[in-house]
N, C-alpha and C positions, 0 to 999 in steps of 0.2 A: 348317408349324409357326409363322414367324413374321407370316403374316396373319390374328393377332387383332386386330378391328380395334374398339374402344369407341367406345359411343355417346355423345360426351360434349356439352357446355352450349355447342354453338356451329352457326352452318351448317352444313347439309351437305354445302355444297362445301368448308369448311374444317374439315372432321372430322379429325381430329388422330389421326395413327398411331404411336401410342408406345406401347411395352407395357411392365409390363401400365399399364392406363388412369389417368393424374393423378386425384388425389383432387378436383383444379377446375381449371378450365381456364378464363377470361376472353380474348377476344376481344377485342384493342382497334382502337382505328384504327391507319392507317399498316403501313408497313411496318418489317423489322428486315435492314439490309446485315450476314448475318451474316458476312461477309468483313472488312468492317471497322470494325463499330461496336464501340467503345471497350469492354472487356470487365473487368469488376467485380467481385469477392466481398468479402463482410462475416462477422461470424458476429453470428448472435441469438439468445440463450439460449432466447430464448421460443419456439423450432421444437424439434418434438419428434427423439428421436432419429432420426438417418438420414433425415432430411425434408428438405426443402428449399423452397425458395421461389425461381423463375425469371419475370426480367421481360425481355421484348424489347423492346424500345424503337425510335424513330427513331434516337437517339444513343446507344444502347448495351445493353450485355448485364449484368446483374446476377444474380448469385446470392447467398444470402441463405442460412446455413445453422447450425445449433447444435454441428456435428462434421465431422467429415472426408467419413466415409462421407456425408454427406448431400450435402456438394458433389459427390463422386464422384459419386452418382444423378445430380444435378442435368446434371451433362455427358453421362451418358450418356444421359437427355432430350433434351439439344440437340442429341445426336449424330444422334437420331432424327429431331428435328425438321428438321435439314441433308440426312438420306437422303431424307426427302419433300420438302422445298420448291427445294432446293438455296441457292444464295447469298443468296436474300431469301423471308424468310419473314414472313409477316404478327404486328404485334405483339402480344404476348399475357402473359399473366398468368398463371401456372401455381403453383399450392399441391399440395405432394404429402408423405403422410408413410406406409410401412407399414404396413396393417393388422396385420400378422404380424412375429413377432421372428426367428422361424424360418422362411426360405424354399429349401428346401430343394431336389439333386439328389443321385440315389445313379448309381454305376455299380460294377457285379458283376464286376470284371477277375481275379477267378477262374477263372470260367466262359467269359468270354469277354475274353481282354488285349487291351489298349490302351497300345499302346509311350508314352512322356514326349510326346511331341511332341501327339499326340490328346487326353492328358489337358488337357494345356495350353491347343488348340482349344478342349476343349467348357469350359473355367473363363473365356475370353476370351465364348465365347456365353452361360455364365451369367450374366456379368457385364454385358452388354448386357439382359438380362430382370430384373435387379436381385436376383438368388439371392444369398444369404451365406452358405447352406452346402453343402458338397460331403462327403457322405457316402461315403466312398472302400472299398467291400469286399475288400478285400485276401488275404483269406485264408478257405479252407471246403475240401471234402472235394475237390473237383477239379484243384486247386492252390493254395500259399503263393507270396505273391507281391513280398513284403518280406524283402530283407536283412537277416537275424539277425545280426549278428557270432559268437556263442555256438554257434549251430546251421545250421553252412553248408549242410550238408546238405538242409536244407527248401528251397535252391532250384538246386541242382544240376542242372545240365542242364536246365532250365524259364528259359521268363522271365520276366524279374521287373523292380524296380525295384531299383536300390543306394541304399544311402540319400542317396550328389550326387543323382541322379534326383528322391528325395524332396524335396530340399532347395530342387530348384530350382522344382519343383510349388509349394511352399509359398509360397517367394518371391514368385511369382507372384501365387496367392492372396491375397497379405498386400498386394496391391498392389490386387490388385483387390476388397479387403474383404470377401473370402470366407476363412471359418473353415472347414482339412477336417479332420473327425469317422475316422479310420482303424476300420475294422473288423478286430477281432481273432476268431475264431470258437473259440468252446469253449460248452459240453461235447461236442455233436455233430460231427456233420460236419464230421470231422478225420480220415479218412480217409489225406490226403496225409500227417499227422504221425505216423501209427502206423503209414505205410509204411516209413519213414527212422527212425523208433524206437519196435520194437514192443516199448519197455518200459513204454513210460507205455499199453499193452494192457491192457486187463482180464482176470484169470486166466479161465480156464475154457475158451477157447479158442473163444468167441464166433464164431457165424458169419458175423457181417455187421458186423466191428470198427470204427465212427465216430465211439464214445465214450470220453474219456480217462476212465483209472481213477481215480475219486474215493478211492480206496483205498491208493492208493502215494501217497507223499512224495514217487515221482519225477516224478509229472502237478504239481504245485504248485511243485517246484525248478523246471520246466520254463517256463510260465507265469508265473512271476514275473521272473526272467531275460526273458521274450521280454516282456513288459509293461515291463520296466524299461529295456530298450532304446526300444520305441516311445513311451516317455512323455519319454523324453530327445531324442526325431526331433522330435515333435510336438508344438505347443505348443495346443490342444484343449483345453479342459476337459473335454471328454467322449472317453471312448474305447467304440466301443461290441464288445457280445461277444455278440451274440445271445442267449444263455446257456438259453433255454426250450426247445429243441429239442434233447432227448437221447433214444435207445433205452432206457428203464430197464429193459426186459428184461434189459440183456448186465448191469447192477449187481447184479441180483437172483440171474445165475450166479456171481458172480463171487465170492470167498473171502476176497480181500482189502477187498471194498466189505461185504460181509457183518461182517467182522469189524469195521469201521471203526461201522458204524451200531454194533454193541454195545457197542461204545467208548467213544459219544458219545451213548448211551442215547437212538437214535431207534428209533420205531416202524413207521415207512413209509419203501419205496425214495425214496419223494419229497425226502423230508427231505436225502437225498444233495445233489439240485441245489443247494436252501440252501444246505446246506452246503459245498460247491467256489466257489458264487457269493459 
């Protein structure tokens, strides 16, 4: 995984293993005692966000950056650049800014957990590939995987994270300049929620139950309580909820979704998702 190796603007015995590849890379003379030449940061407005600018020198190391994140990058370049050359590295000129605002990983710890400590790993490995976001799915029909205070239930006898766990995840993140996105799952594939409360169930007595009733007021007291928790864990601007994958079969049996569309003077099952979303 980590031997991508870019073709970049220099020899090819001095091809440069940093991933993913500096936006330029200059080549100068001499060498850089990266042990102990004199080590420098500035900030310049004029570098775009999360960018940076790294010069190795004979007599020193400088980084050059318009924000934090961007010197962060910039060390973890150098970091790269000390795993291939070791103590002296030739000196060089390096411009790097971002293509993408959003670089993103997810991991499915529904389906398959990953105790605090792994999560932690793979945000210290994101962070070496320069990702800033961690897309975390926490929760779908196989298991819930977040401490509700409201509803302990969803993770009784299962494990999970507590929200210190969360807390200390985050920490981390915020250190290493990664925003994580928590996944909430609804309408679907809630399977685990309607096992521990089969009230927020759709009447009818549905045979293959994974969708909460857009019909009860108890699917929405539910939801908002468990969203009002994770929006006070996580500081995100986005939470994401899946929300386009639902059976609308089980809404179409159901008495109380039936009733709810007459209500709200829809014409098609569809309009339900709208509406819960």
């Amino acid at each position: 995984m980590l031997v991508l190796l870019g073709l970049l603007s220099c020899s090819p015995r001095e091809q440069l293993m940093v991933i993913p590849r500096p936006a330029s890379v200059q080549m100068l003379r001499g060498r850089c005692d990266l042990n102990n030449a004199p080590f420098y940061e500035s900030k310049d407005a004029s570098i775009p966000p999360e960018g940076y600018l790294l010069e190795l020198g004979k007599n020193r190391i400088h980084i050059s950056s318009s924000d934090d994140a961007g010197a962060f990058y910039a060390r973890v370049t150098l970091y790269h650049i000390c795993r291939q050359y070791g103590a002296e590295a030739p000196a060089m000129r390096i411009v790097d800014s971002p293509r993408f605002s959003y670089r993103g990983a997810h991991i499915d710890v529904s389906r398959h957990f990953f105790d605090k400590d792994v999560i932690c790993k793979q945000l210290r490995m994101f962070a070496s590939l320069k990702l800033n976001r961690f897309h975390w799915h926490l929760t779908d029909g196989t298991g819930w995987r977040l401490q509700i205070d409201a509803y302990p239930e969803l993770t009784a006898g299962i494990p999970h994270y507590t929200k210190e766990d969360v807390r200390e995840v985050l920490a981390l993140a915020d250190s290493l300049h990664i925003t994580v996105i928590p996944e909430i799952e609804m309408f679907g594939h809630s399977e685990e929620v309607l096992a521990v409360y089969p009230e927020l169930r759709c009447g009818g007595n549905p045979e293959h139950p994974s969708e909460y009733c857009i019909g009860s007021e108890k699917t929405f007291e539910f939801l908002e309580t468990v969203l009002g928790e994770v929006i006070d864990l996580f500081p995100s601007e986005y939470i994401h909820i899946g929300g386009d994958e639902a059976n609308m079969a089980v809404w179409e049996a159901c008495p109380r979704c039936q009733a709810r569309m007459k209500a709200e003077g829809m014409a098609e099952v569809r309009q339900l998702q709208s509406y819960g979303i």
